[in-house]
VMD Tcl script that builds the backbone (N, CA, C; Angstrom):
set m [mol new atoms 522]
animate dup $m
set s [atomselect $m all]
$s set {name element resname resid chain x y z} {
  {N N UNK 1 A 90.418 104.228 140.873}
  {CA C UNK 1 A 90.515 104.961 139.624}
  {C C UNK 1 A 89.179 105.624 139.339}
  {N N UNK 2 A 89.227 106.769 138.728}
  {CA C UNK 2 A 88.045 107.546 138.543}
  {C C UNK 2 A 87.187 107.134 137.270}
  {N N UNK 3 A 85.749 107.202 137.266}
  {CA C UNK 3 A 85.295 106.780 136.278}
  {C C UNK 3 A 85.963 107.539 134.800}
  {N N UNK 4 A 85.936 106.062 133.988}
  {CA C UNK 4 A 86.387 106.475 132.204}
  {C C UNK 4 A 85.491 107.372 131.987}
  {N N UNK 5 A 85.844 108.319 130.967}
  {CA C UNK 5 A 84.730 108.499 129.998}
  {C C UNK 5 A 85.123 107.911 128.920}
  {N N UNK 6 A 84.280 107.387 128.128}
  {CA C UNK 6 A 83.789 106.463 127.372}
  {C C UNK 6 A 83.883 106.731 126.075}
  {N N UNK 7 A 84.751 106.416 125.201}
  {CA C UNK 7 A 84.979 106.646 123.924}
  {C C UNK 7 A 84.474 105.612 122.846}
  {N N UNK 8 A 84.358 106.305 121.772}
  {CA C UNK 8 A 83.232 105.313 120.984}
  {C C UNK 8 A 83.566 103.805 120.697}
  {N N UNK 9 A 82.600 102.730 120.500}
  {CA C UNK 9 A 83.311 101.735 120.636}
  {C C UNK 9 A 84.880 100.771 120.015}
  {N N UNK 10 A 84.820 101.308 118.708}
  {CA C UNK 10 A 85.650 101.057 118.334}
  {C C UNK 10 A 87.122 101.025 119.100}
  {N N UNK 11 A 87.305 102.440 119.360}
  {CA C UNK 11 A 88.313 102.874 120.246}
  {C C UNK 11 A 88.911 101.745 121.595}
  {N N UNK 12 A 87.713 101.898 121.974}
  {CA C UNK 12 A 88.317 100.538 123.452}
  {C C UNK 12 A 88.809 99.341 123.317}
  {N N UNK 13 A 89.414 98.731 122.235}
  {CA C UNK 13 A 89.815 98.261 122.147}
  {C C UNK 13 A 91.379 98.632 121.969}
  {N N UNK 14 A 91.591 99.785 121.578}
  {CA C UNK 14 A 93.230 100.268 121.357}
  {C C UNK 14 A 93.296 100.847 122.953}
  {N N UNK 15 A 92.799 100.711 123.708}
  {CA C UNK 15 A 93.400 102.308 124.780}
  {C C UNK 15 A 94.789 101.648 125.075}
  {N N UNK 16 A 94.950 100.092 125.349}
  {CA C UNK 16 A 96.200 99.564 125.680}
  {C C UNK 16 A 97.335 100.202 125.193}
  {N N UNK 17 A 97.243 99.981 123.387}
  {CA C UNK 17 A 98.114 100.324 122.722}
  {C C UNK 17 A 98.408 102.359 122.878}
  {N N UNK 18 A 97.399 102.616 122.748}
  {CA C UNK 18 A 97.582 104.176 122.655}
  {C C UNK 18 A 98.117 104.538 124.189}
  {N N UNK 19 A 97.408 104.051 125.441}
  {CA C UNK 19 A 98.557 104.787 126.410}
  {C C UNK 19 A 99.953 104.247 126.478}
  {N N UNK 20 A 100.320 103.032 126.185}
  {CA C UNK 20 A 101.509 102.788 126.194}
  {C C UNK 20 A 102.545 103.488 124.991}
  {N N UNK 21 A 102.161 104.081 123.769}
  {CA C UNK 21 A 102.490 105.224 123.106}
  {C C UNK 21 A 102.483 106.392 124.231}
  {N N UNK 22 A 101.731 107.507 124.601}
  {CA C UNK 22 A 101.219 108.016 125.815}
  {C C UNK 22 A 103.060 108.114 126.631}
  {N N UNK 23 A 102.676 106.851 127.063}
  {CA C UNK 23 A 103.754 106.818 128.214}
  {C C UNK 23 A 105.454 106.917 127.345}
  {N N UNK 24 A 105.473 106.800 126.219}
  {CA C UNK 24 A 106.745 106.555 125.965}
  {C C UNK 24 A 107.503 107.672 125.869}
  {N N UNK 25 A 106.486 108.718 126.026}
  {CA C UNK 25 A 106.711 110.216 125.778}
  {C C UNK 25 A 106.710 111.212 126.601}
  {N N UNK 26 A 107.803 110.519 128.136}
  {CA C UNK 26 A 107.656 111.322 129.551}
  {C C UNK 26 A 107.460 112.748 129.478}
  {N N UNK 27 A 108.122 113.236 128.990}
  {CA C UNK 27 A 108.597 114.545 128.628}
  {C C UNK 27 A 107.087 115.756 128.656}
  {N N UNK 28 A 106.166 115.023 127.828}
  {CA C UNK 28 A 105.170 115.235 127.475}
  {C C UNK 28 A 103.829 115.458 128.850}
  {N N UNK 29 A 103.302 116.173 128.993}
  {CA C UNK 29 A 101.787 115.813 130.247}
  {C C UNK 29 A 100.783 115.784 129.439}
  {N N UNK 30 A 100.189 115.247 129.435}
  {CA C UNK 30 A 99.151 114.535 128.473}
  {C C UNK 30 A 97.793 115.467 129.382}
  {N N UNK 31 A 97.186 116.079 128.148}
  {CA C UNK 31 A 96.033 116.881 128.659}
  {C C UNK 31 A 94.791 116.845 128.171}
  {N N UNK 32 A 94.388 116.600 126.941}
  {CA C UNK 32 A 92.891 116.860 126.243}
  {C C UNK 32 A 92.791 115.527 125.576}
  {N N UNK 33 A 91.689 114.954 125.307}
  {CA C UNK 33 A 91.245 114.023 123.906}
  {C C UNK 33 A 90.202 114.389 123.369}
  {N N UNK 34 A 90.168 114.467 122.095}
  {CA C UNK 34 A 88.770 114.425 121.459}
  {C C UNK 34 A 88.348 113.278 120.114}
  {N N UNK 35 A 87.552 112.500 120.344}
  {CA C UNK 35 A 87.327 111.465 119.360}
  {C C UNK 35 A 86.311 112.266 118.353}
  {N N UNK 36 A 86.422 112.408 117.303}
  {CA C UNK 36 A 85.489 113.055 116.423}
  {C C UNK 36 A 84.961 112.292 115.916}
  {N N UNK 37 A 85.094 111.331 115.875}
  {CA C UNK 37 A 83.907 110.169 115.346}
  {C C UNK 37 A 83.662 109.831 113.936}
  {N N UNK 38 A 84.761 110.230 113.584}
  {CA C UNK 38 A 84.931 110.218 111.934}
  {C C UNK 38 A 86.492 108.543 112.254}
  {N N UNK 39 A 86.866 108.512 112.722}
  {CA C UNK 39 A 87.663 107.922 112.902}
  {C C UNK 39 A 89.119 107.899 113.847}
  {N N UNK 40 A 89.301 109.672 114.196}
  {CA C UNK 40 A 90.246 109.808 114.518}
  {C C UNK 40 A 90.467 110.725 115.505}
  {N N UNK 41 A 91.234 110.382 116.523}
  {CA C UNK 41 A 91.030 110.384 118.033}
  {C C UNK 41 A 92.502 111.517 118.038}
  {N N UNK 42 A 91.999 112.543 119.181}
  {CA C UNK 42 A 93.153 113.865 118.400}
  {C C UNK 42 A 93.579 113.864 120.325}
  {N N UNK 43 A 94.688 113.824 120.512}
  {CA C UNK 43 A 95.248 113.815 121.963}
  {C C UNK 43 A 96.213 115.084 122.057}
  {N N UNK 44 A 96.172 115.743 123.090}
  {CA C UNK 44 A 96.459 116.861 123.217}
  {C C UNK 44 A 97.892 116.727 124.218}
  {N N UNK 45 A 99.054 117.639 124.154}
  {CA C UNK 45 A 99.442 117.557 125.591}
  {C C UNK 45 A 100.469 118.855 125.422}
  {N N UNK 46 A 101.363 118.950 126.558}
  {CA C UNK 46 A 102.123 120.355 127.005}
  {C C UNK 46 A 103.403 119.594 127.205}
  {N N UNK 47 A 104.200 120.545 127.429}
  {CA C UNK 47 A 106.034 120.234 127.165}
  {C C UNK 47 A 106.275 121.155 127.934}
  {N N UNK 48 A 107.086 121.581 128.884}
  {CA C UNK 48 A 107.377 122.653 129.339}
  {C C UNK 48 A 108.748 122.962 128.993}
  {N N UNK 49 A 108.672 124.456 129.068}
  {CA C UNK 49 A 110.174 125.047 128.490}
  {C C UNK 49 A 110.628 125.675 129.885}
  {N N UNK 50 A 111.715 126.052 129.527}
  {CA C UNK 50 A 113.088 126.403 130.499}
  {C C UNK 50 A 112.592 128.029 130.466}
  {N N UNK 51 A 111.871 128.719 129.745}
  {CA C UNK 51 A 111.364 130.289 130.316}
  {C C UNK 51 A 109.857 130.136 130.905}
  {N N UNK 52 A 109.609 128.827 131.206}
  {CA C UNK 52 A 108.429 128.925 132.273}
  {C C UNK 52 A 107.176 128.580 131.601}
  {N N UNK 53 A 107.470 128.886 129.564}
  {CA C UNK 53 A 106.050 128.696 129.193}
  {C C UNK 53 A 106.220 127.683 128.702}
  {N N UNK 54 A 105.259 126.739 128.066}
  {CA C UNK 54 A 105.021 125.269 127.549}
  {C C UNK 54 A 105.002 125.243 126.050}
  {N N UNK 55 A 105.306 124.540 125.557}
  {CA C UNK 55 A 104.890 124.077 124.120}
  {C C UNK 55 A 103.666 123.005 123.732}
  {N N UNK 56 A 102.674 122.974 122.337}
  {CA C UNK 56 A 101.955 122.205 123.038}
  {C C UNK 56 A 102.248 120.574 121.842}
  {N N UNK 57 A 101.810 119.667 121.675}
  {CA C UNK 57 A 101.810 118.344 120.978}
  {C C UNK 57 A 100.568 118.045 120.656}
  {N N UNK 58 A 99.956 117.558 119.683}
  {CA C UNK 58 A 99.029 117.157 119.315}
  {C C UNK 58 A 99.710 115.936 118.454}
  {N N UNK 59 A 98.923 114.895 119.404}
  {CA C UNK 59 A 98.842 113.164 118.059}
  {C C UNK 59 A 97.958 112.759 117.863}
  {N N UNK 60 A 97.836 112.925 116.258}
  {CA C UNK 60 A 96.419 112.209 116.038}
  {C C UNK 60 A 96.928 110.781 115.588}
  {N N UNK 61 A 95.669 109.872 116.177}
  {CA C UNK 61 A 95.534 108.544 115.923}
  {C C UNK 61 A 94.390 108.180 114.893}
  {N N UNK 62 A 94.674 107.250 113.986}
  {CA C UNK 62 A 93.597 107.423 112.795}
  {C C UNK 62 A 93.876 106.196 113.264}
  {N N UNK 63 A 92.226 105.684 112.822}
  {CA C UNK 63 A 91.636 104.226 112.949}
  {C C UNK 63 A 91.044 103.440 111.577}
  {N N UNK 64 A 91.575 102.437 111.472}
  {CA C UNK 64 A 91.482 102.045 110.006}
  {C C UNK 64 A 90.427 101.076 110.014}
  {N N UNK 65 A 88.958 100.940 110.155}
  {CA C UNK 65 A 88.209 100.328 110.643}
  {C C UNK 65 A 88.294 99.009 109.829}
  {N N UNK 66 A 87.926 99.483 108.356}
  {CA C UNK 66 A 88.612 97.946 107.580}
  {C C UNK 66 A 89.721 96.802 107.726}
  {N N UNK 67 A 90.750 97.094 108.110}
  {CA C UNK 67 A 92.276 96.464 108.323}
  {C C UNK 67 A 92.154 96.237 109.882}
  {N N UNK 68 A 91.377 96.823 110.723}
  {CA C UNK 68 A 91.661 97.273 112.190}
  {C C UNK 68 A 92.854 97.493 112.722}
  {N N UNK 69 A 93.520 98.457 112.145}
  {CA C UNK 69 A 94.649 99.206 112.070}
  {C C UNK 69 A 94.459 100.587 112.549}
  {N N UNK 70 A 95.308 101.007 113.279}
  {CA C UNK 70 A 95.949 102.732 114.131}
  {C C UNK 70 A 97.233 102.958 113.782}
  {N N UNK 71 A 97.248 104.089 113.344}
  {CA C UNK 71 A 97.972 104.848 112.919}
  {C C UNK 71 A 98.176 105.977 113.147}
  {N N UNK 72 A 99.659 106.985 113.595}
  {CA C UNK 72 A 99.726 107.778 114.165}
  {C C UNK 72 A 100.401 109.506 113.596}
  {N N UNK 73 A 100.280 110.528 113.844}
  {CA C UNK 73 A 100.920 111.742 113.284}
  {C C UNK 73 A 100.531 112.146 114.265}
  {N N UNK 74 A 101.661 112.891 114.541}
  {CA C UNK 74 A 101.673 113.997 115.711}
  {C C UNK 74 A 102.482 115.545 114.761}
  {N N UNK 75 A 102.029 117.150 116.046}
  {CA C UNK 75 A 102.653 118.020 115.843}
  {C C UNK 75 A 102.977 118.643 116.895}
  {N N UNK 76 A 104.040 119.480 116.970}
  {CA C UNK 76 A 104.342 120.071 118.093}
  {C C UNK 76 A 104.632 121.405 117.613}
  {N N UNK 77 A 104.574 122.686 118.920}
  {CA C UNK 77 A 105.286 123.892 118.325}
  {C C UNK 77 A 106.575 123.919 119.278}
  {N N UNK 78 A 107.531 122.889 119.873}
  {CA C UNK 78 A 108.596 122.876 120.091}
  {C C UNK 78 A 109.699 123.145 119.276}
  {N N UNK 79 A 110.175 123.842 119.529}
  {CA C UNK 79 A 111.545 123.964 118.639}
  {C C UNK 79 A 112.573 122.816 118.343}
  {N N UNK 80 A 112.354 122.280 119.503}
  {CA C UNK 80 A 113.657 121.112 119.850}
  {C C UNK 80 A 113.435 119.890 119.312}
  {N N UNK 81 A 114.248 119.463 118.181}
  {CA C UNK 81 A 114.174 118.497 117.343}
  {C C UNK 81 A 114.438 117.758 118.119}
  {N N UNK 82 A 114.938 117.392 119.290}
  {CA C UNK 82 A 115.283 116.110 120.164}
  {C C UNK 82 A 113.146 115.484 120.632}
  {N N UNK 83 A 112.635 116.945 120.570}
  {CA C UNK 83 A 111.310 116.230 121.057}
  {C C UNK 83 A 110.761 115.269 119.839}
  {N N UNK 84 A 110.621 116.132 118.844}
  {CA C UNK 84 A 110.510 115.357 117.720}
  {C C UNK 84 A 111.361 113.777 117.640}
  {N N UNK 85 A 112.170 113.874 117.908}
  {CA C UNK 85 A 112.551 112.557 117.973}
  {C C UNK 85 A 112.631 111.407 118.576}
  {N N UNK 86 A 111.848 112.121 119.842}
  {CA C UNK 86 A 111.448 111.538 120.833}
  {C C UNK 86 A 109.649 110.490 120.606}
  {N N UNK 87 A 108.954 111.566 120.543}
  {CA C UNK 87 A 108.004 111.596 119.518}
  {C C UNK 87 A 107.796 110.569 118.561}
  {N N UNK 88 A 108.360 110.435 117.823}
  {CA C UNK 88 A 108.817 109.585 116.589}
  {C C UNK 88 A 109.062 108.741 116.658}
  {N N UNK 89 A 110.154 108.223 118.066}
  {CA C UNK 89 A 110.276 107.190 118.198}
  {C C UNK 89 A 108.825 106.209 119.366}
  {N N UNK 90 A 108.446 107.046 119.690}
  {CA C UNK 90 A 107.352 106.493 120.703}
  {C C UNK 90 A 106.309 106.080 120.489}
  {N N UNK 91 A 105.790 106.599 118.928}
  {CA C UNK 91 A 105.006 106.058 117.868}
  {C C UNK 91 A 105.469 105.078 116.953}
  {N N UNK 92 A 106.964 104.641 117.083}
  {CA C UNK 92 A 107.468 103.768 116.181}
  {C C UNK 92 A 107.635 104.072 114.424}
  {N N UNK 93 A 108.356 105.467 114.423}
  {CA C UNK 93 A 108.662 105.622 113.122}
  {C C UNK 93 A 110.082 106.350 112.943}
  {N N UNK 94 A 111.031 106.404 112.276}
  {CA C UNK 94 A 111.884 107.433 112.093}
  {C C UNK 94 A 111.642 108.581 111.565}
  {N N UNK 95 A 112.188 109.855 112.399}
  {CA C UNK 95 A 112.168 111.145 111.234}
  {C C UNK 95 A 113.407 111.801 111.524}
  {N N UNK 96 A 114.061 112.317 110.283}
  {CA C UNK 96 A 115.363 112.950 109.917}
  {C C UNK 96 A 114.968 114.330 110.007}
  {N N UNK 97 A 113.791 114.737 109.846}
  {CA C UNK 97 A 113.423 116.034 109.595}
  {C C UNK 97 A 112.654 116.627 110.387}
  {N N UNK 98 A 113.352 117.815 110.908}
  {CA C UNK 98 A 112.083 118.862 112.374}
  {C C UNK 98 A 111.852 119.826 111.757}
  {N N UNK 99 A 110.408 120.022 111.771}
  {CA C UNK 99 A 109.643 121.453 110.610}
  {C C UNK 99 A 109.277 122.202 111.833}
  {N N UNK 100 A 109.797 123.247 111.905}
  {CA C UNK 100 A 109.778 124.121 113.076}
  {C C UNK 100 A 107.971 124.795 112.847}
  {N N UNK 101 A 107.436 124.803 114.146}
  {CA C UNK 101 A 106.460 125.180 113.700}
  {C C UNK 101 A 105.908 126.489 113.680}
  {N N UNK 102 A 105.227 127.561 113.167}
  {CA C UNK 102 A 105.408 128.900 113.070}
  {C C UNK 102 A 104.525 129.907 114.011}
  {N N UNK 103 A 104.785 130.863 114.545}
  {CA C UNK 103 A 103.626 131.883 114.528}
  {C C UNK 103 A 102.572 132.399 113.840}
  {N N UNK 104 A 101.735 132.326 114.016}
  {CA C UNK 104 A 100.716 133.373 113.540}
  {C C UNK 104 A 100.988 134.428 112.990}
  {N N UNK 105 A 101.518 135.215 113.503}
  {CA C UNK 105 A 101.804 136.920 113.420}
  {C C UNK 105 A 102.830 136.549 112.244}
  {N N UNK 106 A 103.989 135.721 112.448}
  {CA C UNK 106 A 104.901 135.598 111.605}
  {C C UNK 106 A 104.736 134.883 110.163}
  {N N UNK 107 A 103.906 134.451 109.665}
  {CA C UNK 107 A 103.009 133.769 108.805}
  {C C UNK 107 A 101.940 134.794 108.163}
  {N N UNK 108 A 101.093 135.539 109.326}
  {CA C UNK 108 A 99.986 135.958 108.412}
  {C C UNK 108 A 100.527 137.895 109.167}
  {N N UNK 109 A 100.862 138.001 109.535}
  {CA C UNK 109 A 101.279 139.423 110.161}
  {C C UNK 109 A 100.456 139.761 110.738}
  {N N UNK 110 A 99.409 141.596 110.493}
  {CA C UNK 110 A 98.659 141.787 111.295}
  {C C UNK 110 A 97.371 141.494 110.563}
  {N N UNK 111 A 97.449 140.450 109.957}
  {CA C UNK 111 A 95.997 140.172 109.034}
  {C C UNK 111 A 95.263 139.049 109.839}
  {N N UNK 112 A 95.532 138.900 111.180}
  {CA C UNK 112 A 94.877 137.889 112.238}
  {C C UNK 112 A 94.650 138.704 113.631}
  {N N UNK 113 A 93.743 139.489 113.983}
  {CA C UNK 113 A 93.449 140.454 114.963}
  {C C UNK 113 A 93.598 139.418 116.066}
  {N N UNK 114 A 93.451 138.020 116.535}
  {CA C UNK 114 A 92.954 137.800 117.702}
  {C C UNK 114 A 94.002 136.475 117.795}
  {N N UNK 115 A 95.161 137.210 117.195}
  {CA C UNK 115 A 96.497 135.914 117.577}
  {C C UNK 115 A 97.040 136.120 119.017}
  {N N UNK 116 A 97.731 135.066 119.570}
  {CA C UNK 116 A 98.232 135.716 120.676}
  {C C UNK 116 A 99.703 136.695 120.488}
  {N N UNK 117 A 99.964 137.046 121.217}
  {CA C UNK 117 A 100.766 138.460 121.414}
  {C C UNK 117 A 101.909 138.257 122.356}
  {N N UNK 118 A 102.695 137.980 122.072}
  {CA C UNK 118 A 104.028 137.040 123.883}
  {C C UNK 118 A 104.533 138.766 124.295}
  {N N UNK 119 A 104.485 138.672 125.380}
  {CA C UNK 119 A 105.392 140.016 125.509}
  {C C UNK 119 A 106.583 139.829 125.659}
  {N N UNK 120 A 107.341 140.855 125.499}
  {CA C UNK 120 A 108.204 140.810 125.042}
  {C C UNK 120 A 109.447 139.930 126.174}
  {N N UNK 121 A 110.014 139.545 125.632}
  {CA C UNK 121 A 111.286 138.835 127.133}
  {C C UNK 121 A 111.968 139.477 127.713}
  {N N UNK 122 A 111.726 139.873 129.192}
  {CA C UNK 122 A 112.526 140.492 129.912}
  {C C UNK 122 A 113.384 140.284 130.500}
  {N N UNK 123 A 114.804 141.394 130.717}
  {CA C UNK 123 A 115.827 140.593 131.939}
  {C C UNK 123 A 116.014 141.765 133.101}
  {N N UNK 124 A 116.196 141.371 133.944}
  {CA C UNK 124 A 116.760 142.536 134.582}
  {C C UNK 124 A 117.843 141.755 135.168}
  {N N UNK 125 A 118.884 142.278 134.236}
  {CA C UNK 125 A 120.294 141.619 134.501}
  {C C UNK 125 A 121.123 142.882 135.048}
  {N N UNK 126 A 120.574 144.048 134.507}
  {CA C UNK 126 A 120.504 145.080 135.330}
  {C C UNK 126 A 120.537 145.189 137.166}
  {N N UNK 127 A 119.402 144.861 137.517}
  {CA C UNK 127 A 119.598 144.448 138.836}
  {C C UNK 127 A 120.545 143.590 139.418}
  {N N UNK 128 A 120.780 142.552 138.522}
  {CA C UNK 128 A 121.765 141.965 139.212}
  {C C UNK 128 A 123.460 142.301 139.409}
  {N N UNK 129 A 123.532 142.938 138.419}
  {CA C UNK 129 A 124.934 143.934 137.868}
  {C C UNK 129 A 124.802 144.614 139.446}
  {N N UNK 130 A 123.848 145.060 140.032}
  {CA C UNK 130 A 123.369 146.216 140.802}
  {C C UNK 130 A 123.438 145.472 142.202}
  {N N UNK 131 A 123.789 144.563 142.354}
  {CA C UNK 131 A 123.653 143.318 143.576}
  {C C UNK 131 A 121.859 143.838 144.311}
  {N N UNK 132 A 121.212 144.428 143.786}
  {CA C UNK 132 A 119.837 144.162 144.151}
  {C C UNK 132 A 118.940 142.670 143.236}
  {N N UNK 133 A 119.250 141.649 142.759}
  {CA C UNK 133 A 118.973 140.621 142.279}
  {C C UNK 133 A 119.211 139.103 142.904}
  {N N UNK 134 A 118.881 138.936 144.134}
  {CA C UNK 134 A 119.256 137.171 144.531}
  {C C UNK 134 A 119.260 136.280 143.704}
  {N N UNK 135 A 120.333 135.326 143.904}
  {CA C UNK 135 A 120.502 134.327 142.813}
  {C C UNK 135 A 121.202 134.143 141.419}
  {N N UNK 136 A 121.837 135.591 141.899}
  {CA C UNK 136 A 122.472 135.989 140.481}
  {C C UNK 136 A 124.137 134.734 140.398}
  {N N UNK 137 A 123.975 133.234 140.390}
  {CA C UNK 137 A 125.254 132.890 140.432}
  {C C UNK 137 A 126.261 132.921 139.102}
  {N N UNK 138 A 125.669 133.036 137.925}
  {CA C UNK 138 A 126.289 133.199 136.963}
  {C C UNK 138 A 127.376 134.536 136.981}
  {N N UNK 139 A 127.222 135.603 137.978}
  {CA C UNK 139 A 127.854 136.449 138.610}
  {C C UNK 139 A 128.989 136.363 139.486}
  {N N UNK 140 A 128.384 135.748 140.646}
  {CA C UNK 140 A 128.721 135.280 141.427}
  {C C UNK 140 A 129.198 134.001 141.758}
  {N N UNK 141 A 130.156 133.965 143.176}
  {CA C UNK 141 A 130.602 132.698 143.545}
  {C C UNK 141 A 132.078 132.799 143.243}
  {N N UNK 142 A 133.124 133.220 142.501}
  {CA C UNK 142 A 134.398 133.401 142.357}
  {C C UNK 142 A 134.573 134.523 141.862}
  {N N UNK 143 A 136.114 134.736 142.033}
  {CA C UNK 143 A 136.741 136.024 141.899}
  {C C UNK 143 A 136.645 136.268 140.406}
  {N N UNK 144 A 136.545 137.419 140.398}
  {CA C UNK 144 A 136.586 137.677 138.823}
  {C C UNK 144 A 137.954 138.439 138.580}
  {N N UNK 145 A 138.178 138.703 137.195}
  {CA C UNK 145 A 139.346 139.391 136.866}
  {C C UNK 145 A 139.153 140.778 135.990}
  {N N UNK 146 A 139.919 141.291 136.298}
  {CA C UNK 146 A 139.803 142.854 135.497}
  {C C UNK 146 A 139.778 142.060 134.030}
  {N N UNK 147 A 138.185 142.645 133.135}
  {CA C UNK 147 A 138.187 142.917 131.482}
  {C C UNK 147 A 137.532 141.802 131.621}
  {N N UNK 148 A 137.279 140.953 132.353}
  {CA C UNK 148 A 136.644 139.529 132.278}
  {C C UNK 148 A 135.042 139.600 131.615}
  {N N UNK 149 A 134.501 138.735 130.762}
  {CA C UNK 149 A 133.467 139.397 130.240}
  {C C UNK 149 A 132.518 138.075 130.496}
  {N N UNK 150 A 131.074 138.374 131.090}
  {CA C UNK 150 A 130.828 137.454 131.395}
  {C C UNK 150 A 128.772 137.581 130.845}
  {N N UNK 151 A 127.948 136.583 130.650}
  {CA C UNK 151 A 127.003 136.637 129.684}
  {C C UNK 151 A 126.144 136.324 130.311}
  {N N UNK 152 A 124.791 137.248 130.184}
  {CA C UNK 152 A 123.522 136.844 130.783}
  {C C UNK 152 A 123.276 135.887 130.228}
  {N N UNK 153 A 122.702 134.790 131.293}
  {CA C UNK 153 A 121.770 133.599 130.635}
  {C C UNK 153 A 120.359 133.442 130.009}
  {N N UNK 154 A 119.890 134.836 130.440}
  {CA C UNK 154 A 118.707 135.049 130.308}
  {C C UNK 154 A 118.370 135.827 129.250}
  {N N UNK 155 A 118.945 136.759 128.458}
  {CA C UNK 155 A 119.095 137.878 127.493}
  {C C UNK 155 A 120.207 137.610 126.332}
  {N N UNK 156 A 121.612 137.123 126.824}
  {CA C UNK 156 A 122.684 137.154 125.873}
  {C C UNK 156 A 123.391 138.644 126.266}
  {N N UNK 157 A 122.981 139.311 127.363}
  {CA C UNK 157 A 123.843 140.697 127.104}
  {C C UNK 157 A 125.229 140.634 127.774}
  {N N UNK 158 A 126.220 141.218 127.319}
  {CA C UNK 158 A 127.163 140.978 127.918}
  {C C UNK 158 A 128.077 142.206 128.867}
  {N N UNK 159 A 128.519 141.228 129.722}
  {CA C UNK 159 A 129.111 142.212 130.878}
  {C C UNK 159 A 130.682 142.293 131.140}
  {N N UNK 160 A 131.485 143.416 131.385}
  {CA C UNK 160 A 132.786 143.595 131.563}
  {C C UNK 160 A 133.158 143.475 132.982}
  {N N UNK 161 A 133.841 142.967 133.789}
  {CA C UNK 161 A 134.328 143.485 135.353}
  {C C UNK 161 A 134.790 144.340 134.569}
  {N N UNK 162 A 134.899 145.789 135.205}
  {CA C UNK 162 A 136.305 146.442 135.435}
  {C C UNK 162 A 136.613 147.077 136.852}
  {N N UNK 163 A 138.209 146.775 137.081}
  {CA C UNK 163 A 138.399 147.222 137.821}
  {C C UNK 163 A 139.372 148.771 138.127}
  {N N UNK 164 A 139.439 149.465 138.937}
  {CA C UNK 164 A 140.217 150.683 139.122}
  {C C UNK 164 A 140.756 150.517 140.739}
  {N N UNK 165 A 141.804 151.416 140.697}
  {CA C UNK 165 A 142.672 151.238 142.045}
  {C C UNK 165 A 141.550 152.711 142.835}
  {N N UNK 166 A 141.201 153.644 142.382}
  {CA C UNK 166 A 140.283 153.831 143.406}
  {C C UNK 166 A 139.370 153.810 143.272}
  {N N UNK 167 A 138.255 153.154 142.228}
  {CA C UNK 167 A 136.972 153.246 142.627}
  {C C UNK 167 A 136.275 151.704 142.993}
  {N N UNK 168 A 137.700 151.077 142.630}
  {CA C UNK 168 A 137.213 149.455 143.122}
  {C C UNK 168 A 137.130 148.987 141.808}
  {N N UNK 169 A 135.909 147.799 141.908}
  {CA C UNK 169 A 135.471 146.798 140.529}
  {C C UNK 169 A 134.313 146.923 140.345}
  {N N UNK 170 A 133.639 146.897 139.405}
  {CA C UNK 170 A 132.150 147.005 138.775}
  {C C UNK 170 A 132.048 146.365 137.579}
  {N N UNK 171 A 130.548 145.960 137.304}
  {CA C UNK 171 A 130.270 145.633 135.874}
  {C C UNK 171 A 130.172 146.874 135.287}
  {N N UNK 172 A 130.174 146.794 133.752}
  {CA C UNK 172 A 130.118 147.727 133.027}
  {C C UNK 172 A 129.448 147.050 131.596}
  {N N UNK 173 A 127.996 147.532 130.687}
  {CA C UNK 173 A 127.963 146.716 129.135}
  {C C UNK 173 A 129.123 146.868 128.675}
  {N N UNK 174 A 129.418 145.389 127.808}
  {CA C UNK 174 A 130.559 145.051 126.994}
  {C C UNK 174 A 130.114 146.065 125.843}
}
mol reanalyze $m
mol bondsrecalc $m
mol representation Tube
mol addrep $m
C-alpha cells in the first residue's frame, strides 16, 4: 500500500468508519479530500452517466470534537434520486426528498462569465437512417413494417419506415 497522507490527528481515528461509508457507495469513485482543519473533512467523488459525462458528490463529514462524534451531509449534481438514496442510506439516514441540483447559467444567467458552457447534445441519427452509422441496433436487427415509427435513443427524434412498391423502404422524420 502506498504511503497515507496524513490527516490531522483527530481524524485517524474515524478513517475506519468513514471508508466503510466510502465503500457503501459503489456507484460512486471516490476522488479528492480536503480536511480544513476547522473540523470538517470535505470528500469528493464522480458518478458516471450514460452520455459519457460524470456527475460529481461531495460528503462532508463534521467532527464533533466535544461528544467525539461524525456526522455526515453530502451533495450531488445527479439528477437521479435513486443516487440520493443510495447516498443516504450509506451514511445511515433516510431522505424522501431529491433537490435537483442547478446550473449556473440557469440560476444566475449571463451574470457569471466563467461558468461552464456543455455543448450542445448531438445525434447523428441522421447517419444512421443513412446506413452510414455502425451499431445502429435500435434500427436494426428485424423486419420492420410499413408506418412503423421507431425513436432515437439518443435525441427522442422520431422515425417512420415507409415503404413503396417501387422505390422500396426508407426512413422518413415522423
Amino acid at each position: 500500500m502506498a504511503d497515507l497522507v496524513q490527516l490531522s490527528e483527530p481524524w485517524r481515528k474515524h478513517l475506519g468508519t468513514i471508508s466503510a461509508v466510502l465503500n457503501k457507495a459503489p456507484r460512486v469513485r471516490w476522488d479528492r479530500c480536503i480536511d480544513d482543519g476547522g473540523g470538517v473533512l470535505h470528500l469528493y467523488g464522480w458518478v458516471d452517466r450514460d452520455d459519457g459525462r460524470a456527475d460529481f458528490v461531495l460528503l462532508n463529514v463534521q467532527r464533533y470534537s466535544d461528544v467525539d462524534f461524525i456526522d455526515y451531509a453530502f451533495y450531488t449534481s445527479s439528477p437521479d434520486a435513486e443516487l440520493t438514496a443510495e447516498l443516504a442510506k450509506a451514511i445511515g439516514i433516510t431522505m424522501d426528498v431529491h433537490i435537483p441540483c442547478k446550473r449556473i447559467e440557469e440560476v444566475f444567467g449571463g451574470m457569471v462569465t466563467n461558468a461552464i458552457k456543455l455543448a450542445p447534445k448531438t445525434c447523428d441519427c441522421e447517419a444512421a437512417i443513412n446506413g452510414s452509422k455502425p451499431g445502429t441496433d435500435w434500427l436494426m436487427g428485424m423486419e420492420r413494417q410499413d408506418g412503423e415509427i421507431v425513436e432515437c435513443p439518443d435525441c427522442g427524434k422520431q422515425w417512420v419506415h415507409v415503404c413503396d412498391e417501387a422505390e422500396g423502404c426508407t426512413w422518413v422524420p415522423a
